[in-house]
mmCIF file of the N, C-alpha and C atoms, coordinates in Angstrom:
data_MODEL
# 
_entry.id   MODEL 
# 
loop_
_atom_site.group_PDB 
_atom_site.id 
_atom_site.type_symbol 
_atom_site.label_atom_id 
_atom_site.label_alt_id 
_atom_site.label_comp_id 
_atom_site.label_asym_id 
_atom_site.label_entity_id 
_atom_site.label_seq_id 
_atom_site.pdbx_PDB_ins_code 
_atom_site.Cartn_x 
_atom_site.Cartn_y 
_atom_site.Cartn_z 
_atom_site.occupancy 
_atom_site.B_iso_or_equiv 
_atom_site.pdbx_formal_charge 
_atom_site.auth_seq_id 
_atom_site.auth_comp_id 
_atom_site.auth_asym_id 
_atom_site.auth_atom_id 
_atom_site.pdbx_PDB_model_num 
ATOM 1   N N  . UNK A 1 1  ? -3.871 23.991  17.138 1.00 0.00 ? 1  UNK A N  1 
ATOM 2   C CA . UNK A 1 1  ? -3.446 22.664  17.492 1.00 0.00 ? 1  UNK A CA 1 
ATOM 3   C C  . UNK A 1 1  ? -3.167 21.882  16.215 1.00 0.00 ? 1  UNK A C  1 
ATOM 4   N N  . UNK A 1 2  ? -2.072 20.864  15.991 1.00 0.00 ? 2  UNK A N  1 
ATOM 5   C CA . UNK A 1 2  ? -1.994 20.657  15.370 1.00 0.00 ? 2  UNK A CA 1 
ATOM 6   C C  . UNK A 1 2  ? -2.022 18.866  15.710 1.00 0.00 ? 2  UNK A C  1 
ATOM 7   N N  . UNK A 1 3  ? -2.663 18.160  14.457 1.00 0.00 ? 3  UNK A N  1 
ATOM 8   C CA . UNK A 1 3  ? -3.168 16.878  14.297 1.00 0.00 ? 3  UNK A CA 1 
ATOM 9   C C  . UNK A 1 3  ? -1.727 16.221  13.500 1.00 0.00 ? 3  UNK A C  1 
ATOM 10  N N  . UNK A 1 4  ? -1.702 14.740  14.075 1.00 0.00 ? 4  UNK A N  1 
ATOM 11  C CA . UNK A 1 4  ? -0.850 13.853  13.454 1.00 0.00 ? 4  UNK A CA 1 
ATOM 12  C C  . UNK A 1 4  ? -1.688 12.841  12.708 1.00 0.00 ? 4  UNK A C  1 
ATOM 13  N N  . UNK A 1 5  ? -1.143 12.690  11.855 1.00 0.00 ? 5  UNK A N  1 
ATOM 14  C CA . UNK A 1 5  ? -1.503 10.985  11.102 1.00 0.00 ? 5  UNK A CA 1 
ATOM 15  C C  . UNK A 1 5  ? -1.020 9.766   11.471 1.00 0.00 ? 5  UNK A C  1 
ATOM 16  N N  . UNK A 1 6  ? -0.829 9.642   12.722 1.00 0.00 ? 6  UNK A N  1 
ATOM 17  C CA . UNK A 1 6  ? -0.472 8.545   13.335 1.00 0.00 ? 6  UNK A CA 1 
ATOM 18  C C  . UNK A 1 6  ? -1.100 7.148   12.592 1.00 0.00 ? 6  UNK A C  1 
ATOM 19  N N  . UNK A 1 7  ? -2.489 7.226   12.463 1.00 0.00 ? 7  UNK A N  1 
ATOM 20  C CA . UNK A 1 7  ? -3.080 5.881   12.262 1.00 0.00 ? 7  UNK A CA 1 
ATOM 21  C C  . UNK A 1 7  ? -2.347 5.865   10.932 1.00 0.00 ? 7  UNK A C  1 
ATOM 22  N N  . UNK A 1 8  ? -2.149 6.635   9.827  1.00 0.00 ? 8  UNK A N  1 
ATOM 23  C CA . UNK A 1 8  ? -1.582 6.211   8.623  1.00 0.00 ? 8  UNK A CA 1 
ATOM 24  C C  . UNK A 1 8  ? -0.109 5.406   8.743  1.00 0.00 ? 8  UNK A C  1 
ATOM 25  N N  . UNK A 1 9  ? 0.647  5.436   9.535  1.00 0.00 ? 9  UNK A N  1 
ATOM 26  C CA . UNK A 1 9  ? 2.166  5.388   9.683  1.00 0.00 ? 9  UNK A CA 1 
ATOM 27  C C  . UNK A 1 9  ? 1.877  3.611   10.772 1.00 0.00 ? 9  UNK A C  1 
ATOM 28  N N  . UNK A 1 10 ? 1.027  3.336   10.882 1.00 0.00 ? 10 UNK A N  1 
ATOM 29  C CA . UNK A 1 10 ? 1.344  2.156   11.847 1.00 0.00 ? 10 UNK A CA 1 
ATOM 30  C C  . UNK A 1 10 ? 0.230  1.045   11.001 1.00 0.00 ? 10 UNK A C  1 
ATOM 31  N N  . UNK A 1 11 ? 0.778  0.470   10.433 1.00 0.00 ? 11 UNK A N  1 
ATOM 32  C CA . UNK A 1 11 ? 0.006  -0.781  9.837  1.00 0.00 ? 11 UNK A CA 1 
ATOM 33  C C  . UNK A 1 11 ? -0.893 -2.240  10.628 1.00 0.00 ? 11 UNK A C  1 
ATOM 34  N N  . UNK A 1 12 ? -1.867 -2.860  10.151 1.00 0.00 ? 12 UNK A N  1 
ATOM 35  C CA . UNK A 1 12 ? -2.020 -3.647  11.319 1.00 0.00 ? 12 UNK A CA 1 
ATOM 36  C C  . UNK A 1 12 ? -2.292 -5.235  10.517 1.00 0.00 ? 12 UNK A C  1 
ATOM 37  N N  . UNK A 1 13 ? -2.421 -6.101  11.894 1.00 0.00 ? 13 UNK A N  1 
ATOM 38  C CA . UNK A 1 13 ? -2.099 -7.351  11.346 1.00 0.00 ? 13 UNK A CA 1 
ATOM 39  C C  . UNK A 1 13 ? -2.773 -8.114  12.538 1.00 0.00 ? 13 UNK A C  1 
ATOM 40  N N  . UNK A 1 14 ? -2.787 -9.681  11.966 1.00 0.00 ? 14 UNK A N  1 
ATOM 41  C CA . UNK A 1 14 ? -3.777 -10.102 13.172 1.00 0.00 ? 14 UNK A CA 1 
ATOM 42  C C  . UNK A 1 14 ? -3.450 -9.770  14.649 1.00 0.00 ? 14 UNK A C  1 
ATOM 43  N N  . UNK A 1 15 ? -2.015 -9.498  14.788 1.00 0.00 ? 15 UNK A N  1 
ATOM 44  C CA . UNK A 1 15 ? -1.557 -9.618  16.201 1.00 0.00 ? 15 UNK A CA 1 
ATOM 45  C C  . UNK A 1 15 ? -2.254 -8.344  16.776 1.00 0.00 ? 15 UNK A C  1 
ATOM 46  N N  . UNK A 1 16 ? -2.785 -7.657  16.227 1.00 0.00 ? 16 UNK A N  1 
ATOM 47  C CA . UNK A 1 16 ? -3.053 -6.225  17.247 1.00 0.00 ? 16 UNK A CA 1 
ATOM 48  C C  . UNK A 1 16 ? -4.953 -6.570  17.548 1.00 0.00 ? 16 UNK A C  1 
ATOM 49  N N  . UNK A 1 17 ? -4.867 -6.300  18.649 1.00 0.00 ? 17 UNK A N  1 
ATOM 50  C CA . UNK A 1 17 ? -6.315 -6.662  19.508 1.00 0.00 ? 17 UNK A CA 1 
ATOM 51  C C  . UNK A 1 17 ? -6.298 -6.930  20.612 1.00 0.00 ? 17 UNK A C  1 
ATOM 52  N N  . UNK A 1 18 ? -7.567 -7.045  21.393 1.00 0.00 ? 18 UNK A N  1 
ATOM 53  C CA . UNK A 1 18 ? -7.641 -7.014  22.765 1.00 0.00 ? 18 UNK A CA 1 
ATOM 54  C C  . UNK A 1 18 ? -7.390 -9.166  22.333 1.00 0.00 ? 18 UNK A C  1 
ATOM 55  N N  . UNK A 1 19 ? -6.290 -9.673  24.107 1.00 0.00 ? 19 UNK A N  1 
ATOM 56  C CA . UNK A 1 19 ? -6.161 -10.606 23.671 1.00 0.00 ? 19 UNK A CA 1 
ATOM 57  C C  . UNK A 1 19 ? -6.003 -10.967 25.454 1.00 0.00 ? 19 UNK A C  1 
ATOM 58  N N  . UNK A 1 20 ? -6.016 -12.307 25.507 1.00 0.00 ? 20 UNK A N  1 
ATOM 59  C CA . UNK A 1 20 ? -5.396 -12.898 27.050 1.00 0.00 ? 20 UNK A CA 1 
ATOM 60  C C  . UNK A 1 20 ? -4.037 -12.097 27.399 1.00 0.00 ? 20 UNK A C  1 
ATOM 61  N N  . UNK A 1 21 ? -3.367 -11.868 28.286 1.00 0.00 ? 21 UNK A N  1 
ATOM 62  C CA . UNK A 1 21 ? -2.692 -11.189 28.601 1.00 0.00 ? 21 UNK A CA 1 
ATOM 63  C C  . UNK A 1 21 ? -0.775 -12.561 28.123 1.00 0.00 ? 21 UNK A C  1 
ATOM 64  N N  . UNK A 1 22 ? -0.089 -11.930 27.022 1.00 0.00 ? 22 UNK A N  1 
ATOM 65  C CA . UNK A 1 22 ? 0.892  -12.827 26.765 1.00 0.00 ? 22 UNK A CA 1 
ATOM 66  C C  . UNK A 1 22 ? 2.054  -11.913 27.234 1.00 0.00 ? 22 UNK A C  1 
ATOM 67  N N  . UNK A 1 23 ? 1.928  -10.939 28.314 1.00 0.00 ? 23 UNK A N  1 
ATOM 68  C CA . UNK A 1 23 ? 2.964  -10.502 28.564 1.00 0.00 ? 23 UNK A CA 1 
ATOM 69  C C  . UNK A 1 23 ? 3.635  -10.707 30.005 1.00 0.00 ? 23 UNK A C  1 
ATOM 70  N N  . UNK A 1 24 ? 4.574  -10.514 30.758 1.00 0.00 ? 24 UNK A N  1 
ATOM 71  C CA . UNK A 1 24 ? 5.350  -10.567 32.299 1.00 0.00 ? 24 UNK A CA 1 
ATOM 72  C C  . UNK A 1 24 ? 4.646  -9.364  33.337 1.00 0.00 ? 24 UNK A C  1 
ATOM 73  N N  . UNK A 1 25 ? 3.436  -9.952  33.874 1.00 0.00 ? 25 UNK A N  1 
ATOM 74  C CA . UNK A 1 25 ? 2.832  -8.850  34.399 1.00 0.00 ? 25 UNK A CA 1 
ATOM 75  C C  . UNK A 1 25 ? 3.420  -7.594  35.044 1.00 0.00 ? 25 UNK A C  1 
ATOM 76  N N  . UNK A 1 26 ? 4.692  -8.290  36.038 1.00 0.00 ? 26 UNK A N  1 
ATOM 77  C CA . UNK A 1 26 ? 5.814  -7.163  36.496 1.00 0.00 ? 26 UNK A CA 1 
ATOM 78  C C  . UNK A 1 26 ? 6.360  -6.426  35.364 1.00 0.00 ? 26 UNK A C  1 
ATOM 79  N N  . UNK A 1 27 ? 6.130  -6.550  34.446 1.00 0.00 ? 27 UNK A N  1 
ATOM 80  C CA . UNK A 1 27 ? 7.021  -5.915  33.441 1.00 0.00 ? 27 UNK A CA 1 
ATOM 81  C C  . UNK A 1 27 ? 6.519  -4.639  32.530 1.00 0.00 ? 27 UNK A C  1 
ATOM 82  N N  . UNK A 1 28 ? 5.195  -4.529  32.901 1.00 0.00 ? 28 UNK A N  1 
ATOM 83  C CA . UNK A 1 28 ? 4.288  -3.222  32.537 1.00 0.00 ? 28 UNK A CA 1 
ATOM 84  C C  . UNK A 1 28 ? 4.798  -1.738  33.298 1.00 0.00 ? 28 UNK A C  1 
ATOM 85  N N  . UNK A 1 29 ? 4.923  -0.895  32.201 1.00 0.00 ? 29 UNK A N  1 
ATOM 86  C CA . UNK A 1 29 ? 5.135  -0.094  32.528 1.00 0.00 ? 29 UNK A CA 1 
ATOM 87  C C  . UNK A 1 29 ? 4.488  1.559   32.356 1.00 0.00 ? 29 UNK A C  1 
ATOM 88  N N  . UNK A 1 30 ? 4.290  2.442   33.074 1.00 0.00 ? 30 UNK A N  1 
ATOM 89  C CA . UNK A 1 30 ? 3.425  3.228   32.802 1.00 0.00 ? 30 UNK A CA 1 
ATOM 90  C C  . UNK A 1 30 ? 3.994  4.598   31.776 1.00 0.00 ? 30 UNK A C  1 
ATOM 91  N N  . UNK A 1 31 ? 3.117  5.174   31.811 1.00 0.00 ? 31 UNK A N  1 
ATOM 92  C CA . UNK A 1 31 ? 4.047  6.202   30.433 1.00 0.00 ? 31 UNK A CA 1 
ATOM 93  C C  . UNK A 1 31 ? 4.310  7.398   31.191 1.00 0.00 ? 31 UNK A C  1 
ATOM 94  N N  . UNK A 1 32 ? 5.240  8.036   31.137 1.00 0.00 ? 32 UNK A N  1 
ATOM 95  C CA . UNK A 1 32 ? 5.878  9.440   31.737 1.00 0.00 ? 32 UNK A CA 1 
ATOM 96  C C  . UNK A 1 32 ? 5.189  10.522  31.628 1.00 0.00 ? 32 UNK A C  1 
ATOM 97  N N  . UNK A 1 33 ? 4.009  10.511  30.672 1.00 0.00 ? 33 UNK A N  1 
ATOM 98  C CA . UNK A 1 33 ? 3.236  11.594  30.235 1.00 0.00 ? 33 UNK A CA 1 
ATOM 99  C C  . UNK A 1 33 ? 2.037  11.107  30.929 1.00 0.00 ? 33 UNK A C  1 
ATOM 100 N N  . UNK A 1 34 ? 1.724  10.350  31.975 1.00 0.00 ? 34 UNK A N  1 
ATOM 101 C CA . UNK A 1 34 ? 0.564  9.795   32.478 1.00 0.00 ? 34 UNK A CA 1 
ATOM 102 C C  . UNK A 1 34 ? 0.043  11.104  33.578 1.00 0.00 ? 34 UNK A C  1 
ATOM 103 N N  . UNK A 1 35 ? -0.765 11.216  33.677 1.00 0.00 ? 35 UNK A N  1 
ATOM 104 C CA . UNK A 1 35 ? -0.955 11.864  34.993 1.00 0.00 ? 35 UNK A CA 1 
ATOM 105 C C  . UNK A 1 35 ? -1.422 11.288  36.125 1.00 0.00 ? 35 UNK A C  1 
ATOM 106 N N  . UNK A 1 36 ? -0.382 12.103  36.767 1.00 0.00 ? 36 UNK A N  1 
ATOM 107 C CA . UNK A 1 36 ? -0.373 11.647  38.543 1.00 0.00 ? 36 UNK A CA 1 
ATOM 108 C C  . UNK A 1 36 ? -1.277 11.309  39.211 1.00 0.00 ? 36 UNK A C  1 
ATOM 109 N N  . UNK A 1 37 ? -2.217 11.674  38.872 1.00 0.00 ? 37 UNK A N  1 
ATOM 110 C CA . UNK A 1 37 ? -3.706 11.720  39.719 1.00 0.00 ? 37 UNK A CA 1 
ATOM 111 C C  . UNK A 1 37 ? -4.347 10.389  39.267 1.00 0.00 ? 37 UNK A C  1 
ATOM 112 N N  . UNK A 1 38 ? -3.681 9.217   38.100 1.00 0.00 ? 38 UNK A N  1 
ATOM 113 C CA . UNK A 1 38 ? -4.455 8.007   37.702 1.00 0.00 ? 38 UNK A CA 1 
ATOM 114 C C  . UNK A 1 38 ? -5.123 8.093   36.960 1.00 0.00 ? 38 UNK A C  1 
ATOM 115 N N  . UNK A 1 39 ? -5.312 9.142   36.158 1.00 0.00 ? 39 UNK A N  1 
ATOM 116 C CA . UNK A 1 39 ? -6.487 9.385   34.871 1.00 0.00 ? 39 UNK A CA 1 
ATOM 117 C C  . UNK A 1 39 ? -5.188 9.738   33.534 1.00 0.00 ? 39 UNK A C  1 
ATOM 118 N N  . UNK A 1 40 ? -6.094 8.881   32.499 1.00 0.00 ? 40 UNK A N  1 
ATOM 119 C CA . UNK A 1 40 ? -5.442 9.139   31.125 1.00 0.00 ? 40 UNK A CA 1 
ATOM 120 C C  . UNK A 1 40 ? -4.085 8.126   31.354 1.00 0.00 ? 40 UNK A C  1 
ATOM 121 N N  . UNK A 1 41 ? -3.808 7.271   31.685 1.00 0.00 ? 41 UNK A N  1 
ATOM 122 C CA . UNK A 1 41 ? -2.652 6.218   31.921 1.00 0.00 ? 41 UNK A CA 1 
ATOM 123 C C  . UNK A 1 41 ? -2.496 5.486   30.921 1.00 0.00 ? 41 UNK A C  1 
ATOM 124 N N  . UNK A 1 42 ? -1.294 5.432   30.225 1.00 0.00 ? 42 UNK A N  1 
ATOM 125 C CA . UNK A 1 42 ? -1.355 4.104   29.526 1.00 0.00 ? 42 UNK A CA 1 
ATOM 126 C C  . UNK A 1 42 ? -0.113 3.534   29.986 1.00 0.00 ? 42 UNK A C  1 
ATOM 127 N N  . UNK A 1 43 ? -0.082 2.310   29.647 1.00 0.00 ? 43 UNK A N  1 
ATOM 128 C CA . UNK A 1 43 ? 1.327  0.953   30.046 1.00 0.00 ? 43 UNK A CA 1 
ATOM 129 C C  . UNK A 1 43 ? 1.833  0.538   29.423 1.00 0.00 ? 43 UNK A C  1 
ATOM 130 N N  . UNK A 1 44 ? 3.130  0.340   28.777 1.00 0.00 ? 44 UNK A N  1 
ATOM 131 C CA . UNK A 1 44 ? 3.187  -0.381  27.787 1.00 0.00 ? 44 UNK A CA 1 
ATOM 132 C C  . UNK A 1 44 ? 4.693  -1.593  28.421 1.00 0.00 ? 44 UNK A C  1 
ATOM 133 N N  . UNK A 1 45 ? 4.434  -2.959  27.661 1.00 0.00 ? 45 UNK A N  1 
ATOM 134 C CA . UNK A 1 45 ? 4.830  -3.653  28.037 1.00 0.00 ? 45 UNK A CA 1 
ATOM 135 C C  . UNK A 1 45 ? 5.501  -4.586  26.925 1.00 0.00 ? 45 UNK A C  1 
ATOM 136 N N  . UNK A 1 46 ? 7.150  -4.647  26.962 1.00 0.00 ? 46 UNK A N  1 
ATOM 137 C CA . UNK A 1 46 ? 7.881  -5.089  25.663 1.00 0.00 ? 46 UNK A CA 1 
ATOM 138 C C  . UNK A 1 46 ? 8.130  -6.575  25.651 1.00 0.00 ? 46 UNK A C  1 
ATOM 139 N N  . UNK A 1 47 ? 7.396  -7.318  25.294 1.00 0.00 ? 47 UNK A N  1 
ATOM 140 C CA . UNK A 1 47 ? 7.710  -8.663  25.306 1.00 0.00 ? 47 UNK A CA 1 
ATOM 141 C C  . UNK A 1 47 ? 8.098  -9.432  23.963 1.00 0.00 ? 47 UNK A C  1 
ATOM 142 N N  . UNK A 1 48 ? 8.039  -10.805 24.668 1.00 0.00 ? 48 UNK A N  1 
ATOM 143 C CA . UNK A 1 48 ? 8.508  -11.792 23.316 1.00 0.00 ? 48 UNK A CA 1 
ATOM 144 C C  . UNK A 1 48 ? 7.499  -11.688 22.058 1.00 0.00 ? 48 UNK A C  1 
ATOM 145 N N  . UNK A 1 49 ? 6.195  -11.592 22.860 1.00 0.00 ? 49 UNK A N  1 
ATOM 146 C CA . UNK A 1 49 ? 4.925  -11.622 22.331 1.00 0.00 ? 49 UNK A CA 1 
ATOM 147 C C  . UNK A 1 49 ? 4.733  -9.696  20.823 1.00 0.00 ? 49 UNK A C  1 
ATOM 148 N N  . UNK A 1 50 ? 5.348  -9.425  21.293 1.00 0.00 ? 50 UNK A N  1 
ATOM 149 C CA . UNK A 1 50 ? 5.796  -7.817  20.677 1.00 0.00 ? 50 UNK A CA 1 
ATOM 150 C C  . UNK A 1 50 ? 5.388  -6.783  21.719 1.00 0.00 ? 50 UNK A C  1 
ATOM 151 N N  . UNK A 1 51 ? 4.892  -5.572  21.324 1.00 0.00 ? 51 UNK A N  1 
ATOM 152 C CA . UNK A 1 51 ? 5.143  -4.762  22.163 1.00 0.00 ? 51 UNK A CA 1 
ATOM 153 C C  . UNK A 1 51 ? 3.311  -4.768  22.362 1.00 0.00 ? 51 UNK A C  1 
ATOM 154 N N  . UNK A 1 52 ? 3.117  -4.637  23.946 1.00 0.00 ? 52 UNK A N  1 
ATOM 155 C CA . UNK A 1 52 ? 1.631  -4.532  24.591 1.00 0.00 ? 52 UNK A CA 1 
ATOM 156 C C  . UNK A 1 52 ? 1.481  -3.503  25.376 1.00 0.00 ? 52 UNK A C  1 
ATOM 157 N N  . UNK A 1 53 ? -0.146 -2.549  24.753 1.00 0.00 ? 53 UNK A N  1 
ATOM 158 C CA . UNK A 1 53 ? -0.488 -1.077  25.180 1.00 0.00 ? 53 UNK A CA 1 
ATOM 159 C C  . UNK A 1 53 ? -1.634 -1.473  25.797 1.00 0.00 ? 53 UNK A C  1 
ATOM 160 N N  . UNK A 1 54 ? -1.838 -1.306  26.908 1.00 0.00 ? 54 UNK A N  1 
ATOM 161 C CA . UNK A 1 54 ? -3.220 -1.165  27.738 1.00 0.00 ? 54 UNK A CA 1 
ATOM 162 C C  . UNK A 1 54 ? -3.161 0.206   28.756 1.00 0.00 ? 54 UNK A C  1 
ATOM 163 N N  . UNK A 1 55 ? -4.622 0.268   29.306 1.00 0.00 ? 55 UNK A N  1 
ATOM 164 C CA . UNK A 1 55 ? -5.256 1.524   30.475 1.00 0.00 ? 55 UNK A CA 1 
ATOM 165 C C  . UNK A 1 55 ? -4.381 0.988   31.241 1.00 0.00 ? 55 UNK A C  1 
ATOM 166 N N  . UNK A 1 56 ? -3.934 1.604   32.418 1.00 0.00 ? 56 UNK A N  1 
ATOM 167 C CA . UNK A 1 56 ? -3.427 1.600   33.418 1.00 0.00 ? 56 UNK A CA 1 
ATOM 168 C C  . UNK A 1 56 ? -4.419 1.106   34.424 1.00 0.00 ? 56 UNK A C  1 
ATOM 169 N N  . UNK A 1 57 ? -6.066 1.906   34.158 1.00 0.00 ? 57 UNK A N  1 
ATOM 170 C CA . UNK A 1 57 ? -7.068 1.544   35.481 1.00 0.00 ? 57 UNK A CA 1 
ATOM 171 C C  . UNK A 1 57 ? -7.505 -0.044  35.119 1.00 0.00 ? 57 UNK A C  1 
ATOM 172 N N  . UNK A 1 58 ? -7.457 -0.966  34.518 1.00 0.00 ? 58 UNK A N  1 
ATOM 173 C CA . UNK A 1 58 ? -8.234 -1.891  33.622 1.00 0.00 ? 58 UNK A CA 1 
ATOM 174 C C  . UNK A 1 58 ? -7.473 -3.008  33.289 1.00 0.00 ? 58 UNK A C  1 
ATOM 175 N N  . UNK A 1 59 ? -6.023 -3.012  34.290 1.00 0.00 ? 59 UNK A N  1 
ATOM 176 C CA . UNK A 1 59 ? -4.994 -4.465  34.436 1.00 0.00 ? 59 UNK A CA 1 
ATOM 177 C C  . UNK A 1 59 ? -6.011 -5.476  34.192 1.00 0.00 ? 59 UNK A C  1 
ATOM 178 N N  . UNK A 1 60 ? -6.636 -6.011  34.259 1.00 0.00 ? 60 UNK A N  1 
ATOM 179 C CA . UNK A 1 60 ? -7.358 -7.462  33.401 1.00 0.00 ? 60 UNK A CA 1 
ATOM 180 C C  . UNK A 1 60 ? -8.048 -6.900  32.215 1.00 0.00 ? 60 UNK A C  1 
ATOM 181 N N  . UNK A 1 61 ? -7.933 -5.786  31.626 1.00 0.00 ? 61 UNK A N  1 
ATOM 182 C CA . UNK A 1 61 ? -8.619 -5.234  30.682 1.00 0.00 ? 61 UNK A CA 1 
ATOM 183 C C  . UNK A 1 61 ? -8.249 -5.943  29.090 1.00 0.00 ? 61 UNK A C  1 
ATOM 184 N N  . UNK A 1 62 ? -8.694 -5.481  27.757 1.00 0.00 ? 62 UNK A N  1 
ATOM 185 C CA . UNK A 1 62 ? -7.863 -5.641  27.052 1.00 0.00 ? 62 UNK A CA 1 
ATOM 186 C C  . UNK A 1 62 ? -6.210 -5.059  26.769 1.00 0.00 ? 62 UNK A C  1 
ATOM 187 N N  . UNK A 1 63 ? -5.591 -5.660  26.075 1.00 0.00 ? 63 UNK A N  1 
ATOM 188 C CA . UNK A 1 63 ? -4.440 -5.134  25.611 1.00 0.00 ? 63 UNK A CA 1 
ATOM 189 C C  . UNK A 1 63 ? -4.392 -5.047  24.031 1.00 0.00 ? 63 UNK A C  1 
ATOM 190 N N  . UNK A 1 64 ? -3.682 -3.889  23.647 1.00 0.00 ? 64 UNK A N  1 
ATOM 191 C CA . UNK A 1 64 ? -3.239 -3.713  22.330 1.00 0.00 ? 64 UNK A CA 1 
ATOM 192 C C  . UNK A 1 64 ? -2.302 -4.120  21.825 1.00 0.00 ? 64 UNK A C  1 
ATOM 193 N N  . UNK A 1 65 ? -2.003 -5.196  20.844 1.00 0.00 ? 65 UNK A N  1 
ATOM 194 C CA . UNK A 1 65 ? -0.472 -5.903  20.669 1.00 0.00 ? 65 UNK A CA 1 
ATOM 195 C C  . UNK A 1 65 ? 0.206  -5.216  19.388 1.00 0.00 ? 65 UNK A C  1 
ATOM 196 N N  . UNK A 1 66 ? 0.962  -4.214  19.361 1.00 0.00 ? 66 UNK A N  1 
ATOM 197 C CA . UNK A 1 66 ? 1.822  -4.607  18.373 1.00 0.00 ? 66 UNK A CA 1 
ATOM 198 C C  . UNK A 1 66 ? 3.319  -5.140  18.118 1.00 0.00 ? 66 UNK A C  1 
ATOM 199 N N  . UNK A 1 67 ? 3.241  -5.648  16.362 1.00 0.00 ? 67 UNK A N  1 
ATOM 200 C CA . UNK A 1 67 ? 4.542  -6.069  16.345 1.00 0.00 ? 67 UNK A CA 1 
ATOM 201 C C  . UNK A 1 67 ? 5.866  -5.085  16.565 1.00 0.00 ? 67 UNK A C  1 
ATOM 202 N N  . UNK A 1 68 ? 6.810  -5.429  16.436 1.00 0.00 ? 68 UNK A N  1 
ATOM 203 C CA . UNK A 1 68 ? 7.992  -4.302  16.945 1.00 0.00 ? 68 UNK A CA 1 
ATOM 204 C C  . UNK A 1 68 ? 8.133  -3.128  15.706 1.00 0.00 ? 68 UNK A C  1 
ATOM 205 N N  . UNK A 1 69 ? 7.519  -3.511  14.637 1.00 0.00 ? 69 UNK A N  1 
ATOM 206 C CA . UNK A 1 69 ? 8.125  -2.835  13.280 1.00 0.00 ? 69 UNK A CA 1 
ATOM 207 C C  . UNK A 1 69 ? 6.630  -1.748  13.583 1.00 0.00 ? 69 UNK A C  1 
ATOM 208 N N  . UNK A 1 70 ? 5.600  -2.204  14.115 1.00 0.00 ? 70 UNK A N  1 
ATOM 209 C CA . UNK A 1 70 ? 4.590  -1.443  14.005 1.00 0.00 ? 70 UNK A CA 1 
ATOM 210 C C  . UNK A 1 70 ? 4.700  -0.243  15.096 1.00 0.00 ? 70 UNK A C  1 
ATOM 211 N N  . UNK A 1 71 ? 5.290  -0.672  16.616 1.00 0.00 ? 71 UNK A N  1 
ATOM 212 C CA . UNK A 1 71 ? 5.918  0.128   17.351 1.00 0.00 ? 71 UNK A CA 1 
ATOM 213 C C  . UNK A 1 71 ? 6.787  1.506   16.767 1.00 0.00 ? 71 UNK A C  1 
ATOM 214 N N  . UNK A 1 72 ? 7.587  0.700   16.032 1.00 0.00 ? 72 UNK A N  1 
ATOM 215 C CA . UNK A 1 72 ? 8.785  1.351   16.009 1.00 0.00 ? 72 UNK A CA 1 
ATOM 216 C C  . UNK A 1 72 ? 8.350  2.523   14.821 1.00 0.00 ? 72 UNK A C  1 
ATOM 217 N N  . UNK A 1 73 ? 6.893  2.037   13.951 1.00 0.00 ? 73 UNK A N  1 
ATOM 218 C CA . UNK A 1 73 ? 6.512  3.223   13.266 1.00 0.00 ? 73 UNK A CA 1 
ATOM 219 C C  . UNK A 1 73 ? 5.434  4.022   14.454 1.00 0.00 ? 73 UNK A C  1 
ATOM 220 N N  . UNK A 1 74 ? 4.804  3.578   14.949 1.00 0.00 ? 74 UNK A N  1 
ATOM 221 C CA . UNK A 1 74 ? 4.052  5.032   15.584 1.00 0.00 ? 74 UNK A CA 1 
ATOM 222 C C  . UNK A 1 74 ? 4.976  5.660   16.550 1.00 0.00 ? 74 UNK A C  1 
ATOM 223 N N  . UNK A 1 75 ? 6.176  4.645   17.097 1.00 0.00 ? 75 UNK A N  1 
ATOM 224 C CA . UNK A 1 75 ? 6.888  6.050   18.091 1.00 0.00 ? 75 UNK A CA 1 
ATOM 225 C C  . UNK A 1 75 ? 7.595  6.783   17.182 1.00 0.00 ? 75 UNK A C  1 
ATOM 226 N N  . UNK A 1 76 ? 8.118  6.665   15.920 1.00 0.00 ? 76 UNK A N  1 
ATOM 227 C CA . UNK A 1 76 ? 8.680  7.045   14.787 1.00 0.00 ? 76 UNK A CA 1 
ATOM 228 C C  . UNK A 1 76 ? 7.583  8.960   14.730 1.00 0.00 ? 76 UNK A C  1 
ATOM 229 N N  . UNK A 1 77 ? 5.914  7.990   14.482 1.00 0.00 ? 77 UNK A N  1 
ATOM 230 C CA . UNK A 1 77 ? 4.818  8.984   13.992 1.00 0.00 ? 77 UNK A CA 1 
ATOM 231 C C  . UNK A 1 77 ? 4.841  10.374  14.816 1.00 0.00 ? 77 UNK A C  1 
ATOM 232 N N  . UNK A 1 78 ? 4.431  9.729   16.607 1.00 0.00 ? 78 UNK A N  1 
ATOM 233 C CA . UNK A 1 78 ? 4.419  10.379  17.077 1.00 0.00 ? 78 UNK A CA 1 
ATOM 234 C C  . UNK A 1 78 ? 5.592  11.229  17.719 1.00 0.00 ? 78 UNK A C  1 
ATOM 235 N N  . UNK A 1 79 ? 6.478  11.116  17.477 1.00 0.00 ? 79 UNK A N  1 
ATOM 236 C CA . UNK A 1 79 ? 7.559  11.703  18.009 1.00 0.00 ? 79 UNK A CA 1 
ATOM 237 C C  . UNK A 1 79 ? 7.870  13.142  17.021 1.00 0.00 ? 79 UNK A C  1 
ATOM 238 N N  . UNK A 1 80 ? 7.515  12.322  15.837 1.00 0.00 ? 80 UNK A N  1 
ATOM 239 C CA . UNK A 1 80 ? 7.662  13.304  14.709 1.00 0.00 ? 80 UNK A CA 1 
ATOM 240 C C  . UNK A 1 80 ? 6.624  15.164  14.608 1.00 0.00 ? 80 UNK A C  1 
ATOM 241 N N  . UNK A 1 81 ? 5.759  14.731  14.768 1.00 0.00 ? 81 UNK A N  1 
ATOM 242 C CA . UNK A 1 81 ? 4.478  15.552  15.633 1.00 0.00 ? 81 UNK A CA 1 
ATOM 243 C C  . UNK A 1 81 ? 5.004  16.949  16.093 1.00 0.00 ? 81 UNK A C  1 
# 
């Protein structure tokens, strides 16, 4: 199996943390690699606010905020993988 360095490639800044929810609740979306059965889900949701990662089971849960440049490096990371 092979390991990525994801955390190296995505920088962080105050905006990333669990926060009140600043995104269009309809506008969450789940990930294609989720499984069917409701376990292992994540959502991600592209707003003004930047881009927001939360659980799928845990909608009032926290959310993960990043900015778009920080996005655009871990789908960069992981894609690379």
């Amino acid at each position: 199996m092979t390991e990525c360095a994801v955390g190296s490639a995505v920088g962080g800044d105050d905006t990333a943390g669990p926060t009140a929810s600043r995104f269009d609740p309809a506008a969450w979306r789940k990930a294609s690699a989720s499984e069917p059965n409701g376990g292992n889900c994540v959502e991600v949701n592209f707003g003004t606010a930047g881009v927001g990662l939360r659980d799928s089971k845990l909608t009032d849960g926290p959310e993960f905020v990043l900015a778009l440049g920080q996005w655009q490096a871990f789908a960069t990371a992981v894609t690379s993988c």
